[in-house]
N, C-alpha and C positions, 0 to 999 in steps of 0.2 A: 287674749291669745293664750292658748294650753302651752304649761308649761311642762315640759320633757325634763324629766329624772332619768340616771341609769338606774337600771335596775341590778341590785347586789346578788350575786352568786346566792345568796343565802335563801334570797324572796322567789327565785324560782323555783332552786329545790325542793324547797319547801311548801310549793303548793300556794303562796301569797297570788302569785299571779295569774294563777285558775281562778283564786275565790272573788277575784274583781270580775265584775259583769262583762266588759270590754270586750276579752277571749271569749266566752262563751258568744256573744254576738257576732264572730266570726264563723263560728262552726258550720254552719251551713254554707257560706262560701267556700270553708275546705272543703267541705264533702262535695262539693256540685266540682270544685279541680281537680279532687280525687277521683269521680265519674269519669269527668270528663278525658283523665289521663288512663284508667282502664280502657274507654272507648278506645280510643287513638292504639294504646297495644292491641285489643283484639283487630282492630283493622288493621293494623301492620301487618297481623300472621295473617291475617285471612287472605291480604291480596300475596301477602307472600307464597300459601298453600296455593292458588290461583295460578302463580307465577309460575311455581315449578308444575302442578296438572296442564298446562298450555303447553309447556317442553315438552315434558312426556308425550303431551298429543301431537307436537308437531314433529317427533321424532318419530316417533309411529307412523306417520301419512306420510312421511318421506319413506320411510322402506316398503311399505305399502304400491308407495307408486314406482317405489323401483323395481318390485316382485311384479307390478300387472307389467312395467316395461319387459321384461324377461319373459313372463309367462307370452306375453303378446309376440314377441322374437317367435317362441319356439313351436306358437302355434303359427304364423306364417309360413315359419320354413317348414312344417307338416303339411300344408296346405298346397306348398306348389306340386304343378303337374309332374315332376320325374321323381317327385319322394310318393305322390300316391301309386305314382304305375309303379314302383319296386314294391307298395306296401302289398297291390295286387296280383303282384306276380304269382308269388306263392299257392296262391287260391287259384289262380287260371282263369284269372279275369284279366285281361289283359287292354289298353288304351288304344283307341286308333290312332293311326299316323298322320290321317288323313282330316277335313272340316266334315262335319256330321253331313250325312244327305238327307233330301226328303223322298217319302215313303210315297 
C-alpha cells in the first residue's frame, strides 16, 4: 500500500511537486475538464442568446397579430354597404335601394 505524506508548504512552492512525474501524468485529464468546462459556458450563452432571440420573436408576432386584428377591423367596416354608398356619393355614383334585376 502507498504511503501518503503531507506535503510541506515549502515542496510545492518550490516546484518539488511538478518535478515528480505523478502531476504531469494528470495534465491531460485537466485539460480534457478544462474543454469540457469551456464547452458547457459556451452552451450556456448560446441557448441563453436563443432564449432571448425566441422573446424578441415572439413579442413581435404578438403585435403583429394584433396589427392584422386592427387592420382587418378597419377594412371590414370600409367594406360595408352604407360606408361604400357614402364613399360613392360624392363621385355620383350612387347604390340601389332595391335587388339587382335581370336584363
Amino acid at each position: 500500500m502507498a504511503k501518503f505524506r503531507l506535503r510541506s508548504i515549502g515542496e510545492v512552492l518550490g516546484g518539488d511537486v511538478f518535478a515528480r512525474g505523478g502531476v504531469w501524468r494528470q495534465i491531460p485529464l485537466m485539460l480534457l475538464i478544462l474543454l469540457y468546462g469551456i464547452i458547457l459556458v459556451m452552451g450556456r450563452y448560446y441557448v441563453e442568446s436563443l432564449s432571448k432571440e425566441k422573446e424578441r420573436l415572439t413579442q413581435r408576432v404578438e403585435y403583429l397579430r394584433e396589427h392584422r386584428i386592427m387592420m382587418q377591423k378597419g377594412y371590414q367596416h370600409s367594406a360595408k354597404v352604407s360606408q361604400v354608398a357614402e364613399m360613392m356619393e360624392p363621385q355620383g355614383i350612387g347604390l340601389t335601394s332595391g335587388p339587382p334585376y335581370e336584363l
